[in-house]
FIVO-305230 format. One line per field, with one value per atom (N, C-alpha, C): residue in three letters; atom name; x, y, z. Coordinates in steps of 0.001 Angstrom, whole numbers. Layout:
BEGIN
type: ALA,... $
atom: CA,... $
X: X,... $
Y: Y,... $
Z: Z,... $
//
This chain:
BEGIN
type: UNK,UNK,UNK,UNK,UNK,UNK,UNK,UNK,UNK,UNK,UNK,UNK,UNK,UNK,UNK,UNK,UNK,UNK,UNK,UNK,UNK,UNK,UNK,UNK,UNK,UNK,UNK,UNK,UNK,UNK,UNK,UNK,UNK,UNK,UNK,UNK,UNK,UNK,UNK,UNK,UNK,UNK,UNK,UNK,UNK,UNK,UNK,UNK,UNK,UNK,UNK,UNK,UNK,UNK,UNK,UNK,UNK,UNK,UNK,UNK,UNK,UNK,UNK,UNK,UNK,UNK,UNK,UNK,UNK,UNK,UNK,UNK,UNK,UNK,UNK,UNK,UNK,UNK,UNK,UNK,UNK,UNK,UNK,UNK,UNK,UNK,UNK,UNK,UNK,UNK,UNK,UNK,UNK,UNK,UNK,UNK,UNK,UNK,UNK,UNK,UNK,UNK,UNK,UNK,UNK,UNK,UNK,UNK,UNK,UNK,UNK,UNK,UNK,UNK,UNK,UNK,UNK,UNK,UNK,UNK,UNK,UNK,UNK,UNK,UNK,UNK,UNK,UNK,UNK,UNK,UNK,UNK,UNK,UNK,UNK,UNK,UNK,UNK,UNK,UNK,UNK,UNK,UNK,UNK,UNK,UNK,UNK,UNK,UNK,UNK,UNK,UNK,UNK,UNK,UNK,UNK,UNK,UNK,UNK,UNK,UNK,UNK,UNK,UNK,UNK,UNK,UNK,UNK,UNK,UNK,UNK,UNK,UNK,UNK,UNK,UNK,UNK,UNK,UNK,UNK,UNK,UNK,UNK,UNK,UNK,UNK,UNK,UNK,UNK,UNK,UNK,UNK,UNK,UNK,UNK,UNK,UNK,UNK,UNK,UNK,UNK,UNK,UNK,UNK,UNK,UNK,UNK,UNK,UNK,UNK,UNK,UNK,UNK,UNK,UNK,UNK,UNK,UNK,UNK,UNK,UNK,UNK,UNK,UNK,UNK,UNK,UNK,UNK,UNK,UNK,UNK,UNK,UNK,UNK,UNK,UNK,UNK,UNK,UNK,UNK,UNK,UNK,UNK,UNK,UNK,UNK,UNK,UNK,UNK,UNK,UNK,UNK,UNK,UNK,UNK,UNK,UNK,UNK,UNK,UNK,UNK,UNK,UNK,UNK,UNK,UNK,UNK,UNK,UNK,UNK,UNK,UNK,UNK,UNK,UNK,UNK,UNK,UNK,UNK,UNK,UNK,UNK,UNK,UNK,UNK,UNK,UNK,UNK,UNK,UNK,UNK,UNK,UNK,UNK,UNK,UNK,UNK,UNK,UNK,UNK,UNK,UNK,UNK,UNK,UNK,UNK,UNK,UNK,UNK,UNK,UNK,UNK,UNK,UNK,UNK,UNK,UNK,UNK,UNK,UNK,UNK,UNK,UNK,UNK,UNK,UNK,UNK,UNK,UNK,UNK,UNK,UNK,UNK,UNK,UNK,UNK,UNK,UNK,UNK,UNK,UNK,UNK,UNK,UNK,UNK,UNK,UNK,UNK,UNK,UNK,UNK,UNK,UNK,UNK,UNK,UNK,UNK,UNK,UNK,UNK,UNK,UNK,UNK,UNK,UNK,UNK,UNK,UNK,UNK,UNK,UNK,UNK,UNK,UNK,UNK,UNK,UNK,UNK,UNK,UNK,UNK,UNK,UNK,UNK,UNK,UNK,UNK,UNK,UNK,UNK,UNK,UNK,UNK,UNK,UNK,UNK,UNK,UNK,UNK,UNK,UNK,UNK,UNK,UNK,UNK,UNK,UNK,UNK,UNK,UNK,UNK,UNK,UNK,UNK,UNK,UNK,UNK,UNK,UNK,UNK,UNK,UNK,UNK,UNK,UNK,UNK,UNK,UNK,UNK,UNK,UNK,UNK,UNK,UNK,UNK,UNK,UNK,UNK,UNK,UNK,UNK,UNK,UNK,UNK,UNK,UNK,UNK,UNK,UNK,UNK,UNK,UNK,UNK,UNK,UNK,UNK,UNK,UNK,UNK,UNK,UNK,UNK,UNK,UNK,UNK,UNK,UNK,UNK,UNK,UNK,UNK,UNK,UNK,UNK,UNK,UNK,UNK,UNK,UNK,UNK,UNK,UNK,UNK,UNK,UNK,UNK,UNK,UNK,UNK,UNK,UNK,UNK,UNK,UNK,UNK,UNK,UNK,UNK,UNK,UNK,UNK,UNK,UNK,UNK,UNK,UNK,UNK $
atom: N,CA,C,N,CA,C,N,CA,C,N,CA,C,N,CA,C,N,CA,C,N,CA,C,N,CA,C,N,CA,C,N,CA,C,N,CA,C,N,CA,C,N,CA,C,N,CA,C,N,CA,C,N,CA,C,N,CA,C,N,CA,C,N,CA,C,N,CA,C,N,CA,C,N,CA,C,N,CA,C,N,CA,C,N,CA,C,N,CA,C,N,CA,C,N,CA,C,N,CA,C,N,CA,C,N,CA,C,N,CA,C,N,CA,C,N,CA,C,N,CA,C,N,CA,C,N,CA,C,N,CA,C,N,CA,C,N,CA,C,N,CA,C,N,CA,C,N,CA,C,N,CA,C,N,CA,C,N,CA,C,N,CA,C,N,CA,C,N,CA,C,N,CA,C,N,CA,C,N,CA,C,N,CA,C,N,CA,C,N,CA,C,N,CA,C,N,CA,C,N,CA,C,N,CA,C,N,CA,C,N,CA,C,N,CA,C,N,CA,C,N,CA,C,N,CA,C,N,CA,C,N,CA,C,N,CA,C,N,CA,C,N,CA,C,N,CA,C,N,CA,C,N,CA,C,N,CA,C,N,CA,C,N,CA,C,N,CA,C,N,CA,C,N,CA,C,N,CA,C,N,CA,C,N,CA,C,N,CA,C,N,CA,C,N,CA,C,N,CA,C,N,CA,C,N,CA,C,N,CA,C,N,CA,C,N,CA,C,N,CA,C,N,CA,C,N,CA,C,N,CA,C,N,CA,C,N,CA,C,N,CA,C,N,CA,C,N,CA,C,N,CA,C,N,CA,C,N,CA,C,N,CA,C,N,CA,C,N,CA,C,N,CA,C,N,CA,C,N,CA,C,N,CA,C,N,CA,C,N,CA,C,N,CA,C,N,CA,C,N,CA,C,N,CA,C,N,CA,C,N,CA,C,N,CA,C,N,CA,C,N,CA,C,N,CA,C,N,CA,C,N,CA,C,N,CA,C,N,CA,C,N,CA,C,N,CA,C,N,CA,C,N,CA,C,N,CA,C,N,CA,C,N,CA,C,N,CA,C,N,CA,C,N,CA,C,N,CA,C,N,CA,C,N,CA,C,N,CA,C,N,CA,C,N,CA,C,N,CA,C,N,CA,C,N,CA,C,N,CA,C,N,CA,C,N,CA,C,N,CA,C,N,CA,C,N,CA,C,N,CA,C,N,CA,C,N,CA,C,N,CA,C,N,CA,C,N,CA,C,N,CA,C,N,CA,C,N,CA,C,N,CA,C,N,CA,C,N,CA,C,N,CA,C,N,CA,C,N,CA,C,N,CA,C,N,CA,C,N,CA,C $
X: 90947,91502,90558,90272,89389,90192,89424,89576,88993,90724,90482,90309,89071,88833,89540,90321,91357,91416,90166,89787,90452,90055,90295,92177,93219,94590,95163,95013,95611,95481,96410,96049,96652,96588,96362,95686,95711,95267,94264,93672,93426,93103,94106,93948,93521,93185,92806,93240,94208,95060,94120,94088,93426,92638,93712,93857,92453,92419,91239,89947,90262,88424,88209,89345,89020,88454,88900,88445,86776,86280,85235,84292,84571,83900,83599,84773,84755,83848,84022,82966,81627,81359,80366,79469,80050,79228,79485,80209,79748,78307,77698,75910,75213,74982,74361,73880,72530,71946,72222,72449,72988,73982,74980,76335,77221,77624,77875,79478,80515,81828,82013,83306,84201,84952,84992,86146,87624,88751,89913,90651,90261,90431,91164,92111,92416,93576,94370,95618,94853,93757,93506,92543,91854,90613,92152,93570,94386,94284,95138,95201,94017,93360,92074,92154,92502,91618,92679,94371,95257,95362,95180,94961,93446,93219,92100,92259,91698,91762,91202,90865,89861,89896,90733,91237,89894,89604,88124,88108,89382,89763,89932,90150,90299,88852,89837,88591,88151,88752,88186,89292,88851,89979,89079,90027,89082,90555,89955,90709,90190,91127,90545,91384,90542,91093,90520,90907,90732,89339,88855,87086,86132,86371,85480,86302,85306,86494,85488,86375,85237,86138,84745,85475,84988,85786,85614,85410,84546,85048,84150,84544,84073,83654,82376,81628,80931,80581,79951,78411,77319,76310,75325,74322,73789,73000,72983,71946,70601,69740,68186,68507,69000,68727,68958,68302,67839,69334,69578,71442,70990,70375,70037,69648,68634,68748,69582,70790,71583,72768,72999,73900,73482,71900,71442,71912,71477,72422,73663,74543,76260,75903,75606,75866,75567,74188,73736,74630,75070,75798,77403,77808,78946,78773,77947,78154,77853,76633,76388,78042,78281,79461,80509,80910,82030,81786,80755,80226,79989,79633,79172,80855,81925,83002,83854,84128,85289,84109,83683,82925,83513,84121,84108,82845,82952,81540,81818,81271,81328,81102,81687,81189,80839,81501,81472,81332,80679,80512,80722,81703,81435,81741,80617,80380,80925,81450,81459,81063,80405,79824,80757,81200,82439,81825,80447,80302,79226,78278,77240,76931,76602,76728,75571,75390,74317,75219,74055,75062,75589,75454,76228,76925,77234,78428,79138,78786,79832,80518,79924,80655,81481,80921,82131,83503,83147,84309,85396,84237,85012,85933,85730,86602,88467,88914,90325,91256,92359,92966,93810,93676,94037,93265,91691,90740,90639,91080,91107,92006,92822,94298,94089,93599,93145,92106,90947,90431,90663,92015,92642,92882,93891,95155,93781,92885,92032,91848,91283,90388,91690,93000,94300,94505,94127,94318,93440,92242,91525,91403,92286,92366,93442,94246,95619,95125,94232,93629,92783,92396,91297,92400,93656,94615,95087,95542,96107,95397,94216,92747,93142,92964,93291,94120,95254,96615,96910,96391,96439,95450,94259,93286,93907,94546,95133,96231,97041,98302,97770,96484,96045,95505,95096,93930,95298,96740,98075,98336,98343,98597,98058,96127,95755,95803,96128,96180,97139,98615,99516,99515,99069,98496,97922,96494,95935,96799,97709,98389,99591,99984,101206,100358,98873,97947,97906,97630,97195,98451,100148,100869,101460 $
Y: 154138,152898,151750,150930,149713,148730,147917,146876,145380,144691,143641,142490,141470,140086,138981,138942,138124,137137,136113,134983,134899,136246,136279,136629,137099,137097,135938,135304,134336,133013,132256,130939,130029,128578,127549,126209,125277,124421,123919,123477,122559,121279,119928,118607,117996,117020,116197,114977,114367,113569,112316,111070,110235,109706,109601,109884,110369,111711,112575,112272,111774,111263,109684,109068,107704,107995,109072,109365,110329,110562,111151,109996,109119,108019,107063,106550,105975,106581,107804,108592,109000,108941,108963,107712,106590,105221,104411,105524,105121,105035,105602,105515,105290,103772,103307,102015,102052,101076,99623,98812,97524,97238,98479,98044,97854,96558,96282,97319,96578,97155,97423,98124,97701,97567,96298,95724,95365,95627,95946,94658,93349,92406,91814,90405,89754,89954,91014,91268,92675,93603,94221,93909,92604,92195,91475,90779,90843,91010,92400,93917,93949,94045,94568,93726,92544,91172,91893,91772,92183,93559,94475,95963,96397,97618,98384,99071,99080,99741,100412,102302,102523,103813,102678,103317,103224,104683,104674,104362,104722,104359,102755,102150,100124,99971,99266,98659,99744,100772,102133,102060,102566,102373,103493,104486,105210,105932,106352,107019,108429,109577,110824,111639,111976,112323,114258,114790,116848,116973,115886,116747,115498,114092,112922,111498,111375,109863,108885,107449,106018,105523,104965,104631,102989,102054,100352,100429,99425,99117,97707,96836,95953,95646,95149,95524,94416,94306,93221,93714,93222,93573,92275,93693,92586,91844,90430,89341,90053,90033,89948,91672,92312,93137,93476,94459,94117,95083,94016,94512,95553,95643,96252,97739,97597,99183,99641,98539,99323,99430,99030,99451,100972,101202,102453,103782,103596,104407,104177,103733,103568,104700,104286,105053,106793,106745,108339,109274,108314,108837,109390,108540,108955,109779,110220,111018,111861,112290,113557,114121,112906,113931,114109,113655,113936,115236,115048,116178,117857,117338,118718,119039,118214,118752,119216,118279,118626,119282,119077,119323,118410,117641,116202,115564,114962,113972,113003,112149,110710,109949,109236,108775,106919,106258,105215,104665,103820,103578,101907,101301,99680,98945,98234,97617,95884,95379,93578,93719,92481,92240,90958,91000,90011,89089,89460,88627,89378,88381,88659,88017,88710,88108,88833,88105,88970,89921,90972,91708,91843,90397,89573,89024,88104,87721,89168,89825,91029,91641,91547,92032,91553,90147,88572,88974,89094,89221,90597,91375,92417,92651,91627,91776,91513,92462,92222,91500,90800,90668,91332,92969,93730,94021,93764,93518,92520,91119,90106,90176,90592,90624,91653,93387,94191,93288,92320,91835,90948,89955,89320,89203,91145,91680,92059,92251,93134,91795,90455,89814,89158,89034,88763,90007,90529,91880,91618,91665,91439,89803,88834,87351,88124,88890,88754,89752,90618,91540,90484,89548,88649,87522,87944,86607,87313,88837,89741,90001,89934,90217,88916,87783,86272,86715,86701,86400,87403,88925,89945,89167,88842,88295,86850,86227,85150,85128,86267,86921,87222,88198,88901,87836,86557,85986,84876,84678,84092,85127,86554,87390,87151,87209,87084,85968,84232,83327,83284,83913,84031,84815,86048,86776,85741,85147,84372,83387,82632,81721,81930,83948,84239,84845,84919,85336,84058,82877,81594,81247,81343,81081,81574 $
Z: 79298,78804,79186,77951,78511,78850,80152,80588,79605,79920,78629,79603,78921,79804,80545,81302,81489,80790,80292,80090,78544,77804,76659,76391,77651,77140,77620,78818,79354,78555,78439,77658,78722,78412,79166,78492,79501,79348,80491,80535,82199,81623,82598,82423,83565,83741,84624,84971,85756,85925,86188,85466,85728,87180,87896,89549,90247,89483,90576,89814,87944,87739,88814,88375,89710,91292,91738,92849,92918,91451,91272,91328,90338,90245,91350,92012,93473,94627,94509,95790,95049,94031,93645,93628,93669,93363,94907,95843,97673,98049,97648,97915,97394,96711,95538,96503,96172,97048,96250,96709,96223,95358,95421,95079,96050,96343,97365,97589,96391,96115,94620,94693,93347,93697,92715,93084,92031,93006,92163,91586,91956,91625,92482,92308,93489,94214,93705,94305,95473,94560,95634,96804,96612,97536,98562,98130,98492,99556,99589,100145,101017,100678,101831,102372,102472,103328,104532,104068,105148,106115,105537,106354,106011,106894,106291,104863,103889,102972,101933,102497,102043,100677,99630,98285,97676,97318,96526,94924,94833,93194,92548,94161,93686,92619,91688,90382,90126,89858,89096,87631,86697,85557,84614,84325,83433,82060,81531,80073,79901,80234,80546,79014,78250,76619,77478,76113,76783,76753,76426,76796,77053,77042,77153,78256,78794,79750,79623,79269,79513,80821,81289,82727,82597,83061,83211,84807,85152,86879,86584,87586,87886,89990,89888,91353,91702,92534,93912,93755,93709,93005,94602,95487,96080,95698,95920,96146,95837,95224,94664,94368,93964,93118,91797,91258,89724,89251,88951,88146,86985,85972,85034,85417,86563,87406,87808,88604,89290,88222,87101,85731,85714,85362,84933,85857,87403,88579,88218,88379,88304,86719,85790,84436,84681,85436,85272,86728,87709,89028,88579,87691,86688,86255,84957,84347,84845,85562,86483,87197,87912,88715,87914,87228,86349,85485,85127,83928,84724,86493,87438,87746,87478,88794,87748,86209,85913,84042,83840,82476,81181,81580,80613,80936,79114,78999,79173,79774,79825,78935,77653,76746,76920,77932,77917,79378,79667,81209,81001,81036,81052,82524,83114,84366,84053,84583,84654,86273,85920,87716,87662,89054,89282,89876,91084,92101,92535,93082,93718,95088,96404,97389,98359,99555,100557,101152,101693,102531,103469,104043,105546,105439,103613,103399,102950,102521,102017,103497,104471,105275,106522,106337,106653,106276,104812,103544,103552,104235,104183,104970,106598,107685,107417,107707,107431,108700,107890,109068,109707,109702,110467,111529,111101,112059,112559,112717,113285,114137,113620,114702,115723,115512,116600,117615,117206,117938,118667,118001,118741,120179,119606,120838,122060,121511,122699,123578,123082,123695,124324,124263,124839,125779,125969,126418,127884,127480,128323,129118,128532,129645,130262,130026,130615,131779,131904,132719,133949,133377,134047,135005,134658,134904,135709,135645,136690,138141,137749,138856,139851,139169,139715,140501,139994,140761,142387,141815,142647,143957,143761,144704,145530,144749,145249,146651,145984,146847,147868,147946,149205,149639,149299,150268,150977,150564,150732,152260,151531,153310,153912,154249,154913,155598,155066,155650,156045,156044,156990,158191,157787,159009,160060,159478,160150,161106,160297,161019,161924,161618,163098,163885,163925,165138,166183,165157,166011,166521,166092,166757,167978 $
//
């Protein structure tokens, strides 16, 4: 008896939930030299300013059809570099990974640059105030440690001058 191809009785589909191409795209365009961010716009720069937040999909927007996806994002583009190159990376870093993980084509890649900044203001900008506030509590943390030291040293040098003074009496 011959053995029949699995490939050829089983039927199916396989889809791809918008979700996981956003997260293709997002980790794919993490190591792009002078893209600073993408960015999700102002409710999510929002968001980030207040907690840490490290959603790879913010300002990712894509349209995933059974065999082709256009993806929109809009990004932070550093200070003196040549935007037109770094369009060309973002376009070919896309389609490569999308095309290696899931075998959809990429038919459309559209970039808006929102903002352009150095990469000392980008990371001014980037500080959250969840990080302001941890740095806060520490540096409160540490007077109140510096205030405890005080006081403890104070007390003992209070014994010793009583000591001192029921010796002399």
């Amino acid at each position: 008896m011959a053995q029949t191809n699995p490939k050829q009785t089983v039927k199916g589909d396989l889809k791809y939930d918008s979700k996981v191409v956003q997260k293709i795209v997002g980790i794919a365009l993490s190591d792009i030299k002078g893209l600073l961010t993408v960015d999700g716009g102002f409710f999510s720069n929002l968001t980030d300013k207040i907690v840490n937040n490290d959603d790879v999909t913010s300002g990712v927007n894509v349209e995933v059809g059974k065999t082709q996806v256009a993806v929109d994002i809009d990004i932070v583009a550093e200070y003196g570099v040549q935007i037109t190159k770094l369009y060309d990376e973002i376009k070919e870093k896309i389609y490569n990974k999308i095309k290696d993980m899931t075998g959809l084509e990429t038919v459309e890649v559209n970039v808006t640059v929102v903002d352009i900044k150095t990469k000392k203001q980008h990371e001014k900008d980037s500080v959250s105030l969840q990080d302001r506030l941890s740095g806060a509590t520490k540096t409160a943390e540490d007077k109140i440690d510096d205030q405890k030291e005080k006081l403890d040293q104070k007390q003992k040098e209070n014994k010793e001058q009583k000591a001192e003074q029921q010796r002399v009496k």
